[in-house]
C-alpha distance (Angstrom), angle and dihedral (degrees) to the residues before:
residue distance angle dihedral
X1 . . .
X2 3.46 . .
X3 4.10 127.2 .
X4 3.50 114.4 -143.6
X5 3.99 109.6 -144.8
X6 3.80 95.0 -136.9
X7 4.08 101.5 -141.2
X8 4.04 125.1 -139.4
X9 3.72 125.0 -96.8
X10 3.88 105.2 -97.6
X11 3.56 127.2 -138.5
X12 3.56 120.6 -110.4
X13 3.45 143.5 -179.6
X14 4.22 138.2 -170.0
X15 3.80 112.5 -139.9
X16 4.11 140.3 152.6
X17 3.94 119.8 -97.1
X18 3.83 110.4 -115.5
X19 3.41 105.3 173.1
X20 4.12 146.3 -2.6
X21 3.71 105.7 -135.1
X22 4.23 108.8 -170.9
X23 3.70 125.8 -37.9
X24 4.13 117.3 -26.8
X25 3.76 86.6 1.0
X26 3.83 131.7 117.9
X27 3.68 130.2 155.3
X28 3.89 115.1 -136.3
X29 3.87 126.9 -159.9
X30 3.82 117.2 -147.8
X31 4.16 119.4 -177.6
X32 3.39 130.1 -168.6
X33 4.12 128.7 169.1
X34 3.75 129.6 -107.2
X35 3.78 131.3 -178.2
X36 4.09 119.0 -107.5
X37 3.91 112.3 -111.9
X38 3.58 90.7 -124.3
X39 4.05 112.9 27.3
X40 3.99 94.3 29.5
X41 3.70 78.6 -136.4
X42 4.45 108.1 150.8
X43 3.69 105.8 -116.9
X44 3.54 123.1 -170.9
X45 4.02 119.0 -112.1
X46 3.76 126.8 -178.2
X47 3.98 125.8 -150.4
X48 4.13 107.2 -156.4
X49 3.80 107.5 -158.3
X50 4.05 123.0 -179.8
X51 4.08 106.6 -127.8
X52 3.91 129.9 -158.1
X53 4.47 107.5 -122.3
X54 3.31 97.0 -162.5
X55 3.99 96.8 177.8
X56 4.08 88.9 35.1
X57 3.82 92.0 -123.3
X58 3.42 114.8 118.1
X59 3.71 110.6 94.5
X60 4.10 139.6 -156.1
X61 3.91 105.1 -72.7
X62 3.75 92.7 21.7
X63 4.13 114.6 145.1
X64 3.90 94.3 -137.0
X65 4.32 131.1 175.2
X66 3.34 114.2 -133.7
X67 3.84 131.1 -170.2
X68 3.81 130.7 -164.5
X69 4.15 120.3 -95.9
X70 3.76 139.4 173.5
X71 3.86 111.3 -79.2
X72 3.22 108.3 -70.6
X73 4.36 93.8 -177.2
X74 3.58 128.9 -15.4
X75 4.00 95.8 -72.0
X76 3.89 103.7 23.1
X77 3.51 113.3 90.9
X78 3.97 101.6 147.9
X79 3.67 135.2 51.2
X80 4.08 134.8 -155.5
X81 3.91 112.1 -83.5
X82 3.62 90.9 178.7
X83 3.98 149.4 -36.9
X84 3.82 108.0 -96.5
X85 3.58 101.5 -175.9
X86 4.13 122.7 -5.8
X87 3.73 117.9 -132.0
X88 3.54 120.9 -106.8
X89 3.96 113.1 -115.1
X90 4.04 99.7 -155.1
X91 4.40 108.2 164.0
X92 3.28 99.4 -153.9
């Protein structure tokens, strides 16, 4: 018989692609709203987390999911789940 090793739930978090820094490498921006300490007005706060590409397909604007990993380098602690919603490339 074999025993299955059931894993933990990992984190994971949906954000936009701002940038592709080097080879396998892109830098993802996720925001999400918390209230002042004084005004308990919402203000809007950004995370920026470096995530491992492996297939070099995500591009700058992309929607992605990404879910929480062993370190993969001294920054990148994520990687891409999947593409939510692909950026649209209009030259204008």
């Amino acid at each position: 018989m074999e025993n299955k090793i059931k894993r933990n739930f990992r984190k994971f978090l949906v954000g936009n692609v701002i940038q592709k820094s080097g080879d396998k490498t892109i830098k993802v921006a996720c925001f999400y709203k918390v209230p002042h300490s004084v005004y308990q007005k919402e203000v809007k706060r950004k995370t920026v987390i470096y995530v491992h590409d492996k297939d070099n397909k995500c591009a700058i604007g992309d929607s992605v999911r990404v879910f929480e990993t062993r370190p993969l380098s001294r920054l990148k602690r994520w990687r891409v789940g999947s593409i939510i919603g692909a950026a649209s490339n209009i030259n204008i």
